[in-house]
VMD Tcl script that draws the C-alpha trace (Angstrom):
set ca {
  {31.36 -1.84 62.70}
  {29.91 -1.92 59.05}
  {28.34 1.31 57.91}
  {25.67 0.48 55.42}
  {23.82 2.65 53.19}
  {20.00 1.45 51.98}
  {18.22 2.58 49.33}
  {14.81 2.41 49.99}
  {11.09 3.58 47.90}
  {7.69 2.53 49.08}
  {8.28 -1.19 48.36}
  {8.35 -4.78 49.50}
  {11.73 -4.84 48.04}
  {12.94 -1.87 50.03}
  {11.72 -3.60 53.24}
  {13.71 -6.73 52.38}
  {17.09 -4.56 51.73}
  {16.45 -3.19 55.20}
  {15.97 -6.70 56.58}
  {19.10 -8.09 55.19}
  {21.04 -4.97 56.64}
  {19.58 -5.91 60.31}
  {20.59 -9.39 59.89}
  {24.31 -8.03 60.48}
  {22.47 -7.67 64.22}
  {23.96 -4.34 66.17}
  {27.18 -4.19 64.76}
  {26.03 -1.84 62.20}
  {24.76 1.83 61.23}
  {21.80 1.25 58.79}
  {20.94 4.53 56.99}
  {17.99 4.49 54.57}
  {18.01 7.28 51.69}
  {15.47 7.67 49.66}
  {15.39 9.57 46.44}
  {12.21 11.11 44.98}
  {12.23 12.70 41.48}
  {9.14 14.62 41.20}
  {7.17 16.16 38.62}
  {8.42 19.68 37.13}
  {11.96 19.40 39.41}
  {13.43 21.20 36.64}
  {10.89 23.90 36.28}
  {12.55 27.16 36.81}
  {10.24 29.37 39.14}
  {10.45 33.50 39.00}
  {11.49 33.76 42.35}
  {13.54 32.05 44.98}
  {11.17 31.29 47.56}
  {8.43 29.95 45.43}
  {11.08 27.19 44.56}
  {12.39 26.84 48.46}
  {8.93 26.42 49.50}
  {7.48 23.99 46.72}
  {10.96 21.94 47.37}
  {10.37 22.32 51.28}
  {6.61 20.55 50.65}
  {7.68 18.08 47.98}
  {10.71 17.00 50.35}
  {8.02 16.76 53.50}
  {5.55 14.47 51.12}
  {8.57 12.22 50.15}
  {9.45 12.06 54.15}
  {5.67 10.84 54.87}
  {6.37 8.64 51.57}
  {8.29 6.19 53.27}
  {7.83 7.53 56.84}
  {5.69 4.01 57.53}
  {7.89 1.31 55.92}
  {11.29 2.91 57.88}
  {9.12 3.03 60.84}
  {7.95 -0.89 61.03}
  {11.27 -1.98 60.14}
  {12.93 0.14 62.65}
  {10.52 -1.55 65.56}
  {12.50 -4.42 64.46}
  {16.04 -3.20 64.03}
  {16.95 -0.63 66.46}
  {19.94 0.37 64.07}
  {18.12 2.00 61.61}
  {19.03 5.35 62.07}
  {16.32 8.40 60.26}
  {16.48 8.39 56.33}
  {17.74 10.95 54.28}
  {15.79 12.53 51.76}
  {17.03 13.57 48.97}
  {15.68 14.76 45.40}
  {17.27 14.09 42.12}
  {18.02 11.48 39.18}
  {17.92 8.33 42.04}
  {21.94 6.21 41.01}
  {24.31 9.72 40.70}
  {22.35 10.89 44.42}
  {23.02 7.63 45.84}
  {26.12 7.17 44.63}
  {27.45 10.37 45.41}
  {26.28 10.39 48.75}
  {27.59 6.74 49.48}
  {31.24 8.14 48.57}
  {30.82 11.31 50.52}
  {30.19 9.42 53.29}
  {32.34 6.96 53.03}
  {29.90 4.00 53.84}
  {31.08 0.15 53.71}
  {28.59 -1.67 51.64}
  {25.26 -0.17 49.49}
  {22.34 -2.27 50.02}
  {19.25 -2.33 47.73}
  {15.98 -4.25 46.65}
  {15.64 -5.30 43.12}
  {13.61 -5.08 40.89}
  {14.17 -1.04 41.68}
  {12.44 1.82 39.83}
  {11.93 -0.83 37.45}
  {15.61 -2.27 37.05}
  {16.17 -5.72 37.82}
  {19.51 -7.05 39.31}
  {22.04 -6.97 36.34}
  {20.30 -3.65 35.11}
  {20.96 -2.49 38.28}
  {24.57 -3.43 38.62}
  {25.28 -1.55 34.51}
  {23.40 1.76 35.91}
  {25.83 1.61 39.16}
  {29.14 0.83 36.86}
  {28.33 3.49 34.63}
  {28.27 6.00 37.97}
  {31.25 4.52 39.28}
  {33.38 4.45 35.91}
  {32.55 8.86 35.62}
  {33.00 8.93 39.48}
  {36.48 7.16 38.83}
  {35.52 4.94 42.49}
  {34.74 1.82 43.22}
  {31.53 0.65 44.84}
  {30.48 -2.75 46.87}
  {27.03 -3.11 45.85}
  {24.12 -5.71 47.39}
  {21.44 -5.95 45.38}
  {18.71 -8.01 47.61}
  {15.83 -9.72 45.52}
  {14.20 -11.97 48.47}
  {14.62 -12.04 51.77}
  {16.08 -14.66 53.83}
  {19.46 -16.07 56.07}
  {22.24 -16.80 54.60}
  {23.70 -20.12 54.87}
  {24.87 -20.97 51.33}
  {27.56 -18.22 49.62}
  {28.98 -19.19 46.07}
  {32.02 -16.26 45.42}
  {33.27 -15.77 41.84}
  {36.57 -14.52 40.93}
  {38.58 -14.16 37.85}
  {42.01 -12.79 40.11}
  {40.82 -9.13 39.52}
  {41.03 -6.49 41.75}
  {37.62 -5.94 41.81}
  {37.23 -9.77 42.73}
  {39.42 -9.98 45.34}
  {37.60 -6.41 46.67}
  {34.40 -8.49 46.48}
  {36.54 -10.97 48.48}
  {37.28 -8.55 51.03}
  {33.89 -7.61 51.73}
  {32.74 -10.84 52.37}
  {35.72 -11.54 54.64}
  {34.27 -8.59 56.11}
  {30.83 -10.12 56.54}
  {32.29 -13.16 58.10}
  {32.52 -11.51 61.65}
  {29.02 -11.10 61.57}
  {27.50 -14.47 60.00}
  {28.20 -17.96 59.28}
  {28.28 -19.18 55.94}
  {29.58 -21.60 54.07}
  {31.76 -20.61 51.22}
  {32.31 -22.50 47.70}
  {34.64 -20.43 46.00}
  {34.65 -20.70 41.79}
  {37.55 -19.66 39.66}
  {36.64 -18.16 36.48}
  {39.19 -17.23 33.48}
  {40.80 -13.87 32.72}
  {43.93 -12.78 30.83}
  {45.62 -14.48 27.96}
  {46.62 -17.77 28.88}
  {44.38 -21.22 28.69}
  {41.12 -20.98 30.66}
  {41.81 -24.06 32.50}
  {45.25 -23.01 33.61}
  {44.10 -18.90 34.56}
  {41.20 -20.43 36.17}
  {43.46 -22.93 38.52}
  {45.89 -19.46 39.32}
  {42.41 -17.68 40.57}
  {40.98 -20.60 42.40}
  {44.18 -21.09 44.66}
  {45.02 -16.93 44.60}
  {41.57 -16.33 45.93}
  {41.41 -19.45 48.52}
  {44.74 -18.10 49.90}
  {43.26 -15.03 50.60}
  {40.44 -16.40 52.69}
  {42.59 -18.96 54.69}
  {44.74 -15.91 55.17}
  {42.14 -14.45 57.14}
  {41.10 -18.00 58.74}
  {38.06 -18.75 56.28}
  {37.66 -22.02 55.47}
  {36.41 -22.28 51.86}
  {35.63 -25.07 49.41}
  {36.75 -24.41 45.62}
  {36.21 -25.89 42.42}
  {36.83 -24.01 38.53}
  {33.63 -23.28 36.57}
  {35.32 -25.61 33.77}
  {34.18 -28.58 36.16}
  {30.85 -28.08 36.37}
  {28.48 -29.77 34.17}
  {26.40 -28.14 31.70}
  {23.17 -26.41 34.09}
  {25.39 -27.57 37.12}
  {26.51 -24.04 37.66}
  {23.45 -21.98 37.04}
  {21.64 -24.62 39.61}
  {24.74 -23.85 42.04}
  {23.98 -20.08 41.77}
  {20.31 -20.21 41.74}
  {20.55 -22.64 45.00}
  {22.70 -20.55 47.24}
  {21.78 -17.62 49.39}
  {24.57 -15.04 48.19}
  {26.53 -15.08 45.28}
  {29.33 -12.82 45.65}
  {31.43 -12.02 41.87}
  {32.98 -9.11 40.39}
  {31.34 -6.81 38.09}
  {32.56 -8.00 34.88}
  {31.56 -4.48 32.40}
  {30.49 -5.14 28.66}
  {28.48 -8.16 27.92}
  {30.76 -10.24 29.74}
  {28.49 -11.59 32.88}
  {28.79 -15.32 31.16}
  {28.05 -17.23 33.75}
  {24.53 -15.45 34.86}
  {23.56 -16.07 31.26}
  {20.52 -18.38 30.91}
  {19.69 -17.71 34.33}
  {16.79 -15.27 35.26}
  {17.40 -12.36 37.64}
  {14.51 -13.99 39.93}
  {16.19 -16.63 40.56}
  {19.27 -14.98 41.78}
  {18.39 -14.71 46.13}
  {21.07 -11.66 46.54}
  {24.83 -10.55 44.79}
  {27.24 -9.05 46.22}
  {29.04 -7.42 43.79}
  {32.46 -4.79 43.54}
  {32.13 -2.63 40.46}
  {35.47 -1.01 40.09}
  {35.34 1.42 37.14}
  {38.38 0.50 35.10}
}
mol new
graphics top color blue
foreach p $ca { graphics top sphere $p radius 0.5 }
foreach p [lrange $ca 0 end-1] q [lrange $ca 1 end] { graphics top cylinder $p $q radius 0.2 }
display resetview
């Protein structure tokens, strides 16, 4: 059982985050939260139940908000269980109630509030990294089955925790798996990208997942960025900084869905 959390707005990107939850069939909990940040939240009223009661009809109006997209969706995917509304700056409230929850995987359509994918995955490190926590994080662009997964990892933790989550994914879908070693720590690329290759295919035939691997070095140049932009999932740590080399030079549109594991060190 995967317990998923979904942030959802009135979008079409919201109703494809929901979509790819259901695809994990009925061996999930889907619950939707929706954050709304309204006009004059931070007015200070004279008394206590002025505020209680323009907070009770602001919280009912964001309820009605998304009340028809949850709805449809639902039709479709008896797991959907009622949102949560919530009000507040929209990454620290979903982030904070992921962890207090203790959910398996947050699930969310990009662009969001106006942040694409990558902008996305900074605003959710930077809310992990004061949290001190890490956080799996799906960010969902269009909608369709995956078939094709491309996994990243540099031997991190945070890789091999993006590792683990797809392992996790396996006992609900079939995939196939092309596993890319990337370079980290002091020693040649080539050589640190060989150790992470065969580290993080011995994980996955650990678990019985049959993967093929190759190291980024052997890819032509455009080979790669045509490897991520044709698969269905790409699954890769979140490397912090400025350091997300190998998405450079290709557009966030073209990336179908990540599955990344910000860890916060």
């Amino acid at each position: 059982m995967l317990n998923l959390l979904v942030a959802v707005d009135h979008s079409l990107e919201a109703s494809f985050a929901l979509r790819t939850a259901c695809l994990l069939e009925m061996q999930t909990r889907i619950r939707p939260i929706y954050v709304f940040d309204p006009p004059g939240r931070d007015i200070s009223f004279g008394a206590g139940w002025a505020w209680k009661s323009w907070e009770r009809e602001t919280r009912q109006q964001a309820k009605a908000y998304i009340e028809d997209l949850v709805l449809a969706e639902k039709t479709q995917c008896a797991n959907i269980e009622e949102p949560v509304i919530v009000m507040g700056d929209p990454i620290s409230e979903i982030t904070g109630y992921f962890w207090k929850g203790g959910f398996d995987l947050l699930v969310i359509g990009a662009p969001f509030r106006d942040w694409d994918t990558l902008a996305l995955s900074r605003r959710f490190w930077q809310a992990a990294k004061k949290a001190r926590q890490g956080l799996p994080l799906l960010v969902v662009r269009h909608f369709k089955n995956i078939h094709q997964v491309v996994a990243l990892t540099d031997g991190g933790g945070p890789a091999e925790s993006a590792l683990g989550i797809l392992i996790r994914l396996t006992s609900f879908l079939s995939f196939e798996i092309t596993l890319v070693g990337l370079p980290r720590g002091s020693g040649p690329a080539a050589e640190t990208e060989t150790l992470n290759l065969e580290r993080g295919l011995a994980i996955l035939k650990e678990k019985g997942i049959e993967a093929s691997g190759r190291k980024v070095s052997d890819f032509s140049a455009g080979e790669f960025s045509q490897k991520l932009k044709g698969s269905d999932l790409v699954v890769s740590p979140y490397l912090k900084d400025d350091t997300h080399t190998h998405f450079h030079g290709l557009p966030d549109h073209d990336l179908q869905a990540v599955l990344f594991y910000i860890g916060w060190d």
